[in-house]
TIRO-2110 file (N, C-alpha, C; in Angstrom, 1 decimal):
// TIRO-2110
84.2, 129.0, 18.4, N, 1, A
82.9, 129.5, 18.4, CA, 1, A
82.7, 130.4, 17.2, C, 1, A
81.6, 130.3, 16.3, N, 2, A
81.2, 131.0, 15.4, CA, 2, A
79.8, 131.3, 15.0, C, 2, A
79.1, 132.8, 14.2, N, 3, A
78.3, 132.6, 14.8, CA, 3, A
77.8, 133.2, 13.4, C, 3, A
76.7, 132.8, 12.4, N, 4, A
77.2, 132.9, 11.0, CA, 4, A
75.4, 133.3, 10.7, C, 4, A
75.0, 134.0, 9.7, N, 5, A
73.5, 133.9, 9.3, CA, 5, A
73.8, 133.1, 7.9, C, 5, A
72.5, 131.9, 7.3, N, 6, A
72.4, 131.5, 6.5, CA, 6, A
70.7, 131.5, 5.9, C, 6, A
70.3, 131.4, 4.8, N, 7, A
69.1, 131.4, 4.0, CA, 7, A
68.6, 129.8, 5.3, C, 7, A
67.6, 129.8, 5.3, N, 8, A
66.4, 128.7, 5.4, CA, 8, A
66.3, 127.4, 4.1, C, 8, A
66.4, 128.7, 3.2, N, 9, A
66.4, 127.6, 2.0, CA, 9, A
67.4, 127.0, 1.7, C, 9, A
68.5, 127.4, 1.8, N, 10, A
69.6, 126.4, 1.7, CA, 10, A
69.8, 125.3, 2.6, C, 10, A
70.3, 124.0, 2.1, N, 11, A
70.4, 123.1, 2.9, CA, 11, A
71.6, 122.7, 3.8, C, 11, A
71.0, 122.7, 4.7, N, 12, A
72.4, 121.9, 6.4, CA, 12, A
73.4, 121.7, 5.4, C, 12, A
74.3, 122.4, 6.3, N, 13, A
76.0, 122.1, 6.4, CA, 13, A
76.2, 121.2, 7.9, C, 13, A
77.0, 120.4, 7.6, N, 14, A
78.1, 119.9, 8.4, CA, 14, A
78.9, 120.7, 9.9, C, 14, A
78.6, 122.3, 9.0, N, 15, A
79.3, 122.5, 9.8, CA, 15, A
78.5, 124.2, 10.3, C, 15, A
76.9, 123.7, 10.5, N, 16, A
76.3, 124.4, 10.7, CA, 16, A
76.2, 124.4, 12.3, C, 16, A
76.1, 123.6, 13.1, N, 17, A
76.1, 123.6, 14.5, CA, 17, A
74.8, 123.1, 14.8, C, 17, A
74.7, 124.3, 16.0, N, 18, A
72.9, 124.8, 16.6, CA, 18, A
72.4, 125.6, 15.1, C, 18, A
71.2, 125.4, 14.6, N, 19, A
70.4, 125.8, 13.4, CA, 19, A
69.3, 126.2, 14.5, C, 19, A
69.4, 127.8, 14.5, N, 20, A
68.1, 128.5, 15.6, CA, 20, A
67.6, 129.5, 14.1, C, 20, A
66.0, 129.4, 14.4, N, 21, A
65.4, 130.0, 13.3, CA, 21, A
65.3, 131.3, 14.0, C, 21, A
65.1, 132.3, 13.3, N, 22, A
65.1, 133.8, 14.0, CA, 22, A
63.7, 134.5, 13.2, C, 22, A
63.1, 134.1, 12.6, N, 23, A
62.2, 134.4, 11.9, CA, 23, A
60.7, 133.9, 12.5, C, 23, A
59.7, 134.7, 13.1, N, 24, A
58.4, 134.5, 13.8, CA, 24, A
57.8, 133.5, 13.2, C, 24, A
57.6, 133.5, 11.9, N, 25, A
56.4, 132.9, 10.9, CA, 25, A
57.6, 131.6, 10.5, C, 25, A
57.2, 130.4, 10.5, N, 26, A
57.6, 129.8, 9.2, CA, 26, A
57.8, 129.5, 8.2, C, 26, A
58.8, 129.7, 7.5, N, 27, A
59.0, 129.7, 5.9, CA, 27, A
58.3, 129.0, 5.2, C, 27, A
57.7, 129.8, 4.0, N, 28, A
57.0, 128.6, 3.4, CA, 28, A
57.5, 127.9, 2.2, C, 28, A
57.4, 126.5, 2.1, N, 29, A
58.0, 125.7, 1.3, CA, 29, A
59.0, 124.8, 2.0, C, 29, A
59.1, 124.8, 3.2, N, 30, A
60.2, 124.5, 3.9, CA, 30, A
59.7, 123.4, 4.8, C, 30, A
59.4, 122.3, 4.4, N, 31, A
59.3, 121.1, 5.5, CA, 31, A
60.0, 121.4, 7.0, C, 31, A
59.2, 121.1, 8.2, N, 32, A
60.0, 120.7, 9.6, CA, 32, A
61.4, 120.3, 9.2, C, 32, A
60.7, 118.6, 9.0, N, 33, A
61.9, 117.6, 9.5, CA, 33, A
63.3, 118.0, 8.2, C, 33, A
62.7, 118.7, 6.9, N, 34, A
64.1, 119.1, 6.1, CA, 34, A
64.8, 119.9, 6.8, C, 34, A
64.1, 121.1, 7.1, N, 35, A
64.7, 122.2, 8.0, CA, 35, A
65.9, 122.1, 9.0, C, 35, A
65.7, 120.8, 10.0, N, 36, A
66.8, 120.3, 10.5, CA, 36, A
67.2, 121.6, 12.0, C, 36, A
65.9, 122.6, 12.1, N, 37, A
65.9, 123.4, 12.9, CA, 37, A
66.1, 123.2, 14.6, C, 37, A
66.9, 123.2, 15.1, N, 38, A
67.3, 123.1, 16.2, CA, 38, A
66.6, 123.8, 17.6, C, 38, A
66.1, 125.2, 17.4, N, 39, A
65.6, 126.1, 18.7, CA, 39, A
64.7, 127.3, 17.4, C, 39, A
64.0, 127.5, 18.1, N, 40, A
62.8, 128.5, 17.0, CA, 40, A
62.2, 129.4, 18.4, C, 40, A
63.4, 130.1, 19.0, N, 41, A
62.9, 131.2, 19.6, CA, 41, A
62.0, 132.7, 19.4, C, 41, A
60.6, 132.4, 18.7, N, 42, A
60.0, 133.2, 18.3, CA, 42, A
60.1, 134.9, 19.2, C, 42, A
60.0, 134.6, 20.6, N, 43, A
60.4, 136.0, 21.2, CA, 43, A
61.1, 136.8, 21.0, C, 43, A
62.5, 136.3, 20.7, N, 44, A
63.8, 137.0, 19.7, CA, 44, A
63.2, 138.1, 18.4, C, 44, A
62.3, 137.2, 17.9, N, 45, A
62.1, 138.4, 16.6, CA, 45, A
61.4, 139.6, 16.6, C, 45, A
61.8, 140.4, 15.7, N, 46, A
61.3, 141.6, 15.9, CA, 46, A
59.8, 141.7, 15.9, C, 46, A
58.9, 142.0, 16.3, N, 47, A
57.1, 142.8, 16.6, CA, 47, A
56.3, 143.0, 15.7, C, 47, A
55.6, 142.1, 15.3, N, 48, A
55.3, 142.5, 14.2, CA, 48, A
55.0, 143.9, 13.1, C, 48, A
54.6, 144.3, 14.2, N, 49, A
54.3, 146.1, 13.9, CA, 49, A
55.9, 146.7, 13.7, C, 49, A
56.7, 146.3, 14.1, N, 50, A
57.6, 146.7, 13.3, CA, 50, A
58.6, 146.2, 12.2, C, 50, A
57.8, 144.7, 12.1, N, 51, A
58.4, 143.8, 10.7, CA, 51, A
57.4, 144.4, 9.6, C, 51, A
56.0, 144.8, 10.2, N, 52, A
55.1, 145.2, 8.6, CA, 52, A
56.2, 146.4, 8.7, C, 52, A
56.2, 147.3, 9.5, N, 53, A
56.6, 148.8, 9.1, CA, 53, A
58.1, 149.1, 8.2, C, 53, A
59.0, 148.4, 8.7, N, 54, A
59.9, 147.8, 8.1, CA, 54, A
59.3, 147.3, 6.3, C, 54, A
59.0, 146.4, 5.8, N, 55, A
58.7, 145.5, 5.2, CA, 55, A
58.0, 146.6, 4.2, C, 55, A
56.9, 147.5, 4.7, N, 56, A
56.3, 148.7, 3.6, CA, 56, A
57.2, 149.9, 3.2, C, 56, A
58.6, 149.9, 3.8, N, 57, A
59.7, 150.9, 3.0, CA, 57, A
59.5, 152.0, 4.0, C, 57, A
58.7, 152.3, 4.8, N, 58, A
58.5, 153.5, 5.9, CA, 58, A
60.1, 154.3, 6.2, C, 58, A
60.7, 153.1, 6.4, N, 59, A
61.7, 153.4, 7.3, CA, 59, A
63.2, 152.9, 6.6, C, 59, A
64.2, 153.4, 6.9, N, 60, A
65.8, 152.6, 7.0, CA, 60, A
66.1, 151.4, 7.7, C, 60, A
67.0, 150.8, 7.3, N, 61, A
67.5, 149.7, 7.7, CA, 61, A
68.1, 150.1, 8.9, C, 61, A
68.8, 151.1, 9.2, N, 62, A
69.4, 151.6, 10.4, CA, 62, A
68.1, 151.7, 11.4, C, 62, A
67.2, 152.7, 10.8, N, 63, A
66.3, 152.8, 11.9, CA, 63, A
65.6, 151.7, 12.4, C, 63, A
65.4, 150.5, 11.4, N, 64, A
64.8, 149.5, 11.9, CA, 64, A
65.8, 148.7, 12.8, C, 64, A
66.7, 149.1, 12.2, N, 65, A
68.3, 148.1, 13.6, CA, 65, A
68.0, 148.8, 14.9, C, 65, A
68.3, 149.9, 14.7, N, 66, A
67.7, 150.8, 16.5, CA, 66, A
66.3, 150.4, 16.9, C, 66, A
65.2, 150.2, 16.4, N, 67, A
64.1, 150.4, 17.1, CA, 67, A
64.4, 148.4, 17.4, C, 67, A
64.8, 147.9, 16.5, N, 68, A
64.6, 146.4, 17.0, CA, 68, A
65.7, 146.0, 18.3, C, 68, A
67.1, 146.8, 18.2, N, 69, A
67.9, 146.8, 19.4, CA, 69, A
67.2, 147.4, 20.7, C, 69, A
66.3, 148.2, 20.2, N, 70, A
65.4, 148.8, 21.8, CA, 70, A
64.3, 147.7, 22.2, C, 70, A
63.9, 146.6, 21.0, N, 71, A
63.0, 145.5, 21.5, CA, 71, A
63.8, 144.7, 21.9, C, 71, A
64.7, 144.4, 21.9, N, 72, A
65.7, 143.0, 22.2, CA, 72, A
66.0, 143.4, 23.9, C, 72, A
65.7, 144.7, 24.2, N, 73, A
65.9, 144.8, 25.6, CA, 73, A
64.9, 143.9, 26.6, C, 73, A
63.5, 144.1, 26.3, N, 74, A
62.6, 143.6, 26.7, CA, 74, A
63.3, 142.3, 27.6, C, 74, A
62.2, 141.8, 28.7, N, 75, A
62.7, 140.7, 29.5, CA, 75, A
62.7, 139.4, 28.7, C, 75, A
62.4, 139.0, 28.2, N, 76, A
61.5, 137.3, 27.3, CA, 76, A
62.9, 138.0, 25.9, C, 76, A
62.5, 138.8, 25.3, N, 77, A
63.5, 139.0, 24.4, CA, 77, A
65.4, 138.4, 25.0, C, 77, A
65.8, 139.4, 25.9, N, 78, A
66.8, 139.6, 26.2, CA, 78, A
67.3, 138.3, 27.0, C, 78, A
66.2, 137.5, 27.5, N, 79, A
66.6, 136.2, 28.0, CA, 79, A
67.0, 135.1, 27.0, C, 79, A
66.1, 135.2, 25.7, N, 80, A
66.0, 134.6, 24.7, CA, 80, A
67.5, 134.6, 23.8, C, 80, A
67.8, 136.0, 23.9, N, 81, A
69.5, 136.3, 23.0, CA, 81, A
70.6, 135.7, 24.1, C, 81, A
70.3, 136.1, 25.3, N, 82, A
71.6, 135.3, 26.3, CA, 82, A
71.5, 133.7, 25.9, C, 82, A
70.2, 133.0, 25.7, N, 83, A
70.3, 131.9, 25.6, CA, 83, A
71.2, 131.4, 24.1, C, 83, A
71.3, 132.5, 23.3, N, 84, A
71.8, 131.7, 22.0, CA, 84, A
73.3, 132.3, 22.5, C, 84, A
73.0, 133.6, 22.5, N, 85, A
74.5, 133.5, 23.1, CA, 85, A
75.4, 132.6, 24.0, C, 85, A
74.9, 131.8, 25.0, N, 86, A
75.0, 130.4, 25.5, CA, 86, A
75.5, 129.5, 24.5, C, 86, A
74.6, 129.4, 23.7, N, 87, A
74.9, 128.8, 22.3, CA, 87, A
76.3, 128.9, 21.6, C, 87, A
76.4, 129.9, 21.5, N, 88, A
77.6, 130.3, 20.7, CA, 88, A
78.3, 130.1, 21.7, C, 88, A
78.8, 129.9, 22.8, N, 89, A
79.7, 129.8, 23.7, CA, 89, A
80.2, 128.6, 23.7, C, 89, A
79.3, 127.3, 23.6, N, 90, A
79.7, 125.9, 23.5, CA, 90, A
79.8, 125.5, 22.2, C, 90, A
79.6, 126.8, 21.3, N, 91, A
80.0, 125.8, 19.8, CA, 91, A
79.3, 126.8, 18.9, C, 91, A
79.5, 126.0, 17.6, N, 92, A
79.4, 127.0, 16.6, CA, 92, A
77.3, 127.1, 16.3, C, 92, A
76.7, 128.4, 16.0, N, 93, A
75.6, 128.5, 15.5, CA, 93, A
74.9, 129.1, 14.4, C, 93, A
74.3, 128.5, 13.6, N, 94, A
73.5, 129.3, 12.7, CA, 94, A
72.4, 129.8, 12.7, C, 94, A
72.2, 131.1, 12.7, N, 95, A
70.7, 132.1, 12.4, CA, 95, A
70.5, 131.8, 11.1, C, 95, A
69.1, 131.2, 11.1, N, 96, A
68.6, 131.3, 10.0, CA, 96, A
67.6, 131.7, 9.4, C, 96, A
67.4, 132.5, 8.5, N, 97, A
66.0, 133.3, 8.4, CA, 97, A
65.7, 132.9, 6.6, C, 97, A
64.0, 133.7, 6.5, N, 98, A
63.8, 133.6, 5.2, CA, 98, A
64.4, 134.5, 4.4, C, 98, A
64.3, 136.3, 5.0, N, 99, A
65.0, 136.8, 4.7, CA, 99, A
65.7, 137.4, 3.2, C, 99, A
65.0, 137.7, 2.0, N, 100, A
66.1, 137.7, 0.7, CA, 100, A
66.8, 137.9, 0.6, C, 100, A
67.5, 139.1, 2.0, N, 101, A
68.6, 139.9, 2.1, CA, 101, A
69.0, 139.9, 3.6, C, 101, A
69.6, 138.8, 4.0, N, 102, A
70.0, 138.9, 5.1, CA, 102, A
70.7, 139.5, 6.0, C, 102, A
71.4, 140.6, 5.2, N, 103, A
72.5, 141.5, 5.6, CA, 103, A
71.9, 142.8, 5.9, C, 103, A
70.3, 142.6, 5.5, N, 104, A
69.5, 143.9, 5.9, CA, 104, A
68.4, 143.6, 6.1, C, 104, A
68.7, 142.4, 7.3, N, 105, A
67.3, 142.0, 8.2, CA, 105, A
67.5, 141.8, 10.2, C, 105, A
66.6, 141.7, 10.2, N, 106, A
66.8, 141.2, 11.8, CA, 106, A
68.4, 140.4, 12.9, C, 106, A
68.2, 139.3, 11.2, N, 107, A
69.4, 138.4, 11.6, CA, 107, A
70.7, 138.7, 11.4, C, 107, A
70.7, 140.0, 10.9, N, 108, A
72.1, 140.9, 10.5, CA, 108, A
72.3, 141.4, 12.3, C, 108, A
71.1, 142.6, 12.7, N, 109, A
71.2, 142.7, 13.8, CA, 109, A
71.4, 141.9, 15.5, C, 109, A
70.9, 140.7, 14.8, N, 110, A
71.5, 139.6, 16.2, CA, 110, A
73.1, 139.0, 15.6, C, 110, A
73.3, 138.7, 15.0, N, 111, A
75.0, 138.8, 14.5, CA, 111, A
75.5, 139.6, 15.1, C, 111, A
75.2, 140.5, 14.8, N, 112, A
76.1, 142.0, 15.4, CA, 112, A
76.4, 142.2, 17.2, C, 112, A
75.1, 141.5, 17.6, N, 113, A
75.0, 141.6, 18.8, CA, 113, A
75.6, 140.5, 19.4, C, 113, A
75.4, 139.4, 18.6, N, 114, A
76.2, 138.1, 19.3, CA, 114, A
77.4, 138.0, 19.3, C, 114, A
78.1, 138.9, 18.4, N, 115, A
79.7, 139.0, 17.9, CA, 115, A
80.2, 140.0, 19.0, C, 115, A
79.5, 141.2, 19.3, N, 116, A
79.9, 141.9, 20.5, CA, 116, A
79.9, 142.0, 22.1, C, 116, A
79.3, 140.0, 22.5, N, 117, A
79.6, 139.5, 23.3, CA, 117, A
80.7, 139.0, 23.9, C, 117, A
END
C-alpha cells in the first residue's frame, strides 16, 4: 500500500492505482476522460472560506493544516477520509490536486493523515 500526492496535470502512471481528486473545483484545462480520475470526493476538501482565506496569505500553512484537520472531523468529511483510507488498504492511491505546491496544500495534509493510519 502506498499513498502518494501528484499534480492533475501530469499524466497517469501505471502505477498510480485509485486516482481520487482532492480538489473541490475542477482543474482547468484538464479534460474528464484525460484525467483518468477515479473517485472526486468533493466533501474531503477544505471550505471554501477557508481555501479563499488560505489562498489571500492571511494565514500559515500550519494554521491552515490545523483549522483544515478540525474540518476533516466533520461527519460527511471524516466518512469521506475512511473511505480513501479503505482505499489505501487494498492498494496503492493517488491524491491529486491542482495545487502549484503540493507540499503546502490540502493534499499534503490528507497524506499525513492517511500515512498515520
Amino acid at each position: 500500500m502506498s499513498v502518494r500526492v501528484r499534480r492533475i496535470y501530469d499524466p497517469p502512471e501505471p502505477d498510480d492505482g485509485v486516482r481520487v481528486l482532492v480538489d473541490r473545483l475542477w482543474p482547468r484545462g484538464v479534460a474528464k476522460d484525460a484525467a483518468h480520475v477515479d473517485e472526486w470526493p468533493k466533501g474531503l476538501t477544505p471550505s471554501t472560506e477557508l481555501r479563499r482565506w488560505y489562498h489571500a496569505g492571511e494565514g500559515s500553512y500550519e494554521e491552515f493544516a490545523e483549522r483544515y484537520e478540525a474540518e476533516l472531523t466533520a461527519p460527511e468529511a471524516a466518512e469521506l477520509l475512511d473511505r480513501v483510507r479503505d482505499l489505501a488498504g487494498e492498494g496503492d492511491v493517488t491524491l491529486l490536486t491542482a495545487s502549484k505546491s503540493p507540499e503546502e496544500s490540502h493534499a499534503s495534509v490528507l497524506l499525513r493523515l492517511l500515512g498515520e493510519a
